[in-house]
N, C-alpha and C positions, 0 to 999 in steps of 0.2 A: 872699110867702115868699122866703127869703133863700138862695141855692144855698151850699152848702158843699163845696168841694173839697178831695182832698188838697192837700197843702205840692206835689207835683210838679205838677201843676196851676196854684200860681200862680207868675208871673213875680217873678222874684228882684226886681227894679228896683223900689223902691220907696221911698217918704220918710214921715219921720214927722211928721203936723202934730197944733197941739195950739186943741183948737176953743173949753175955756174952762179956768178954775183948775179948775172941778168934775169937769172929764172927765178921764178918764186919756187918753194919749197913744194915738191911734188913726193905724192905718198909710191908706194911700193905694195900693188895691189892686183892681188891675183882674185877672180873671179872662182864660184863655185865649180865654172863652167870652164876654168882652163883665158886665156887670153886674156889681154890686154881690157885694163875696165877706165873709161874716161872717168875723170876726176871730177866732183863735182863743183861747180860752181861756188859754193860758199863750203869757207870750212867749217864745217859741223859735222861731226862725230855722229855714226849713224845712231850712236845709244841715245845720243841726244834728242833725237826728233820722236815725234811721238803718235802712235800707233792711232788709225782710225778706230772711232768706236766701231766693236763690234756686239754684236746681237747676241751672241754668246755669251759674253760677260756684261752685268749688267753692273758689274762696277767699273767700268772703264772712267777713266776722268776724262774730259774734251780740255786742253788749254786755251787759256783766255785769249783776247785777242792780241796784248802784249808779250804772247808768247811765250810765258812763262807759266810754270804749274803749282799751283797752290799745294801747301805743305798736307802733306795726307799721315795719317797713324802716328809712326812714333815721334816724326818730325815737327807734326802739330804740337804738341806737348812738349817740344824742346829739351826733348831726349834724345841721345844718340838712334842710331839706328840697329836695330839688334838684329844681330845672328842670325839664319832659317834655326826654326828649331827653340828659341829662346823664349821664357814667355816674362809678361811685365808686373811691375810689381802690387798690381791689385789682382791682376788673377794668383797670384803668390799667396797674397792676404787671405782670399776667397778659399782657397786651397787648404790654407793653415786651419782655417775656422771649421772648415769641414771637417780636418782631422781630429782638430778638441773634440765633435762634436761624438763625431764616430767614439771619441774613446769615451768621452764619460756617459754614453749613452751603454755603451760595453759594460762597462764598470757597474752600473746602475742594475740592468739584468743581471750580471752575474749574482749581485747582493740578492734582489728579489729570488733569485732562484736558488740563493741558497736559506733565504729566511724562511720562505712557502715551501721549500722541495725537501732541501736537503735536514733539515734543522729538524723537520718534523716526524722524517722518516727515521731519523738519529734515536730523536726520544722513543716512538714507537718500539725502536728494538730495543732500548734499555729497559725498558717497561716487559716486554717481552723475557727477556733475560733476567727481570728480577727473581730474586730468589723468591721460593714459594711461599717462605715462613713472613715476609716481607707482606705480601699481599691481602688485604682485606675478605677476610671469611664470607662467604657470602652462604648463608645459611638458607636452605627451605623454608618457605611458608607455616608458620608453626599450625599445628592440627587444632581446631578450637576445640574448648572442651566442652561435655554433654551438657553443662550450666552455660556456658555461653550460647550453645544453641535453645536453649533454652528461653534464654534473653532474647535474640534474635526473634525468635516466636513470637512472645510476649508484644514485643513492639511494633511486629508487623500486625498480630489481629486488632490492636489499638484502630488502624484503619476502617478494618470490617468494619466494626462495631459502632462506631464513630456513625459512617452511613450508613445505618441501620437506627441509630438516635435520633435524628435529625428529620426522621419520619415518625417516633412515635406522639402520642397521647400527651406524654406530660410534658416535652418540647413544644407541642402545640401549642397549650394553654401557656406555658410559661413568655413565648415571642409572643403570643396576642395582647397579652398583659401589659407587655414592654413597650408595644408598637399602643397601645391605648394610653398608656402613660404619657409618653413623650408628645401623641399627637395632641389632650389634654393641656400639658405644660405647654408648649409652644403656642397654643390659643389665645391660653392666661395670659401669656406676656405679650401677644400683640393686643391684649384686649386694651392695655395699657396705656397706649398710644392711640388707638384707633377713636375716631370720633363718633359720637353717639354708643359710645356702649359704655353702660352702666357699674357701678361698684358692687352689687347684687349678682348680674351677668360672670363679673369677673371671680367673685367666690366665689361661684358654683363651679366655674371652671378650673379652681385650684383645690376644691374640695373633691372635683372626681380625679384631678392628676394626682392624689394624693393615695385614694382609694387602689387606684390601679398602683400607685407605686406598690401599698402593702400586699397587693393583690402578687404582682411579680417576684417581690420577694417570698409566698407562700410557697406560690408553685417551684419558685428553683430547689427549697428544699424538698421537698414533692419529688421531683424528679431527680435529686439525688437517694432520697431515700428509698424509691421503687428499685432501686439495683444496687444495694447493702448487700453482701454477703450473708450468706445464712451462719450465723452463729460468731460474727466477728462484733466485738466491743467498740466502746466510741475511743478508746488509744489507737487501736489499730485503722480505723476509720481515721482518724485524724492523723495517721497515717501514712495512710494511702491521697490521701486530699493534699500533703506537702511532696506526695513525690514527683520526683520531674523526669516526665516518660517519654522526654528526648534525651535523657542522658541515659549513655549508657550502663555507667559505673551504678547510677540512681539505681536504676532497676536490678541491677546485677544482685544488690541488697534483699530481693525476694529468693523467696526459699525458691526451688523448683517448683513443689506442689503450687506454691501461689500463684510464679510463671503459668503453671495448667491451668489453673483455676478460669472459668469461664466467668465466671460473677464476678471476679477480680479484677478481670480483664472489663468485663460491662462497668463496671462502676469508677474506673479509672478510667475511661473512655469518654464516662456520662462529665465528669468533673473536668474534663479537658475541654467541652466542646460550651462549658458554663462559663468559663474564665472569664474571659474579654466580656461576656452579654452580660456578667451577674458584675462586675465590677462598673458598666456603665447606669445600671440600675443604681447604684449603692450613690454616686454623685447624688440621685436627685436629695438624698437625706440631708448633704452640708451645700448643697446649690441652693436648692431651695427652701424646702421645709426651715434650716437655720440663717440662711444667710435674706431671705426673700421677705420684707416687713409683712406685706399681706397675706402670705401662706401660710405664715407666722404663726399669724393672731387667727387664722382660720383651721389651721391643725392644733393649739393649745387652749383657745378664746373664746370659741363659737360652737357653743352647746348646736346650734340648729344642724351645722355644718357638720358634727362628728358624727351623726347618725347615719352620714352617707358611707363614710369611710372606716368607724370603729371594726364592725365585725370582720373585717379583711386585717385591720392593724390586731386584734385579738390571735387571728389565725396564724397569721406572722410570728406574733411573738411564741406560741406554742409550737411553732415549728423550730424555734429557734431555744427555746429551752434544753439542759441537759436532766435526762431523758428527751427526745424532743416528741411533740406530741401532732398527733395529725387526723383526721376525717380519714376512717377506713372507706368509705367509697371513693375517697380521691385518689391513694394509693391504689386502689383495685383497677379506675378507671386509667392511671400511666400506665401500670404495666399491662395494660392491653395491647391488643394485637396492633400492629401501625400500620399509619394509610399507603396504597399503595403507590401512592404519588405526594410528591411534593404541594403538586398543585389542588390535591383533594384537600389539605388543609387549614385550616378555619383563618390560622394570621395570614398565610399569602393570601386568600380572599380580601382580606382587610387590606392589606396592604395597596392591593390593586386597586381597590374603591377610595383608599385615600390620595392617592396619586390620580384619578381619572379627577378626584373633586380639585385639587389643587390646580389642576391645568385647566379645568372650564371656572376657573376661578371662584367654584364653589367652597 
């Protein structure tokens, strides 16, 4: 009996010999196993037939029922069929790209590391390396001199003194003035508009804002003049009235002795803390008094009306004369001793009563 194996079984190497006319063409085929192996029934080449799927490989192909096998990988694409080993020519492409990519990404770092790394580390040692005589002197803190400390002083007791003004006597009287002024004025001019009040009503009201304006100008020279130095003229007073005791060079213009001077310092303190209050005061003269028809003709026109406000515009004006002229009790009564609070003082009182009237609508 004749063993039959599969096609994997027998060895591919074989020849066809032909033994007579009568015979068909019979192979030459030794078995793995040694002996005689029956010839199969059809001629087909065992490469030809094709492998059960197996479980193993999940890419096995199954052929159709026509028995032929649909083109798979390079054959699909009507390519030869390449090499073991070979590869095609988009992974070629893919491959190329990678390698551009690699290098100008290489290239790029290298730049960056020598712009950041190296370039700076280059200068730093030339910088290093410069000669000495090359290099920018870098000199100590110059020592100030006993006049400049001097100034320093000067401008720092400015401070003290400052709060220590701002509590006295003739500061009082001067914001109360100011603060009756303005409240005064602003009456006037709603009186204006407001319905039911009288032309009578409203001169009265521009005859006391007027009063109190002379009155505020009184006292600010009042309260410059309670802290004049002892023995200094009206050049050097007017003097001190233009100097400007945030500059420093300004100041630096004083002797030393003056720098010390305590009076010096109070009365350039008192002038500083005037500025802004005595320059809103000064408007009401070309706001109103000139510019205002009814205040007008009630500050130059109206005998009845100047008797309210003369003796304060009187007082005014001798304050303001050279020699300027003043009420020794009034002088007496600034440089007195100041209150110990803010709030002991006569204008904040006012102030708070006219704010509590304006908000109950009084």
């Amino acid at each position: 009996m004749v063993p039959q194996y599969d096609d994997d079984d027998i060895i591919e190497n074989y020849d066809e010999v032909t033994t007579s006319a009568e015979q068909s063409p019979a192979r030459k085929v030794s078995s793995a196993q040694g002996g005689p192996v029956q010839r199969p029934t059809k001629q087909v080449k065992p490469s030809d037939r094709l492998r059960a799927p197996s479980t193993r490989s999940p890419t096995a192909v199954v052929a159709p029922a026509g028995g032929e096998v649909p083109p798979q990988g390079d054959a699909a694409s009507n390519e030869p069929p390449r090499p073991k080993g070979q590869i095609s020519a988009k992974q070629a492409k893919l491959i190329w790209i990678i390698c551009i990519g690699i290098c100008v990404l290489g290239a790029a770092a290298v730049g960056a590391h020598y712009i950041f790394v190296v370039l700076p580390a280059k200068q730093n040692v030339a910088q290093n390396n410069e000669p000495v005589r090359n290099r920018p002197v870098q000199t100590p803190p110059r020592e100030k001199t006993p006049h400049e400390k001097n100034v320093e002083f000067f401008m720092g007791m400015l401070a003290k003194h400052r709060n220590d003004l701002y509590r006295s006597r003739g500061w009082d009287e001067f914001r109360y003035a100011t603060i009756m002024m303005e409240d005064k004025r602003d009456k006037a001019f709603a009186s204006k508009s407001q319905a039911g009040s009288s032309q009578a009503e409203q001169d009265q009201l521009w005859a006391e804002s007027i009063h109190w304006f002379y009155t505020a100008m009184y006292w600010s020279q009042v309260f410059q003049q309670a802290y004049v130095p002892d023995g200094m003229g009206s050049i050097q007073i007017e003097g001190l009235r233009q100097l400007d005791p945030s500059d420093f060079n300004a100041v630096a213009s004083l002797t030393d002795d003056e720098l010390k001077n305590e009076q010096i310092q109070r009365f350039v303190a008192a002038f500083m803390i005037l500025g802004n209050s005595i320059s809103n005061v000064k408007k009401f003269r070309t706001d109103v008094i000139k510019n205002e028809l009814r205040a007008q003709f009630v500050h130059s026109d109206s005998p009845e009306h100047k008797k309210i406000f003369q003796q304060a515009k009187d007082l005014s004006s001798a304050a303001e004369q050279d020699p300027p002229a003043f009420d020794e009790k009034d002088l007496e009564y600034a440089k007195g001793p100041a209150f110990e609070t803010i709030g002991d003082m006569k204008w904040n009182k006012l102030q708070i009563q006219l704010d509590n009237e304006k908000k109950g609508g009084g």
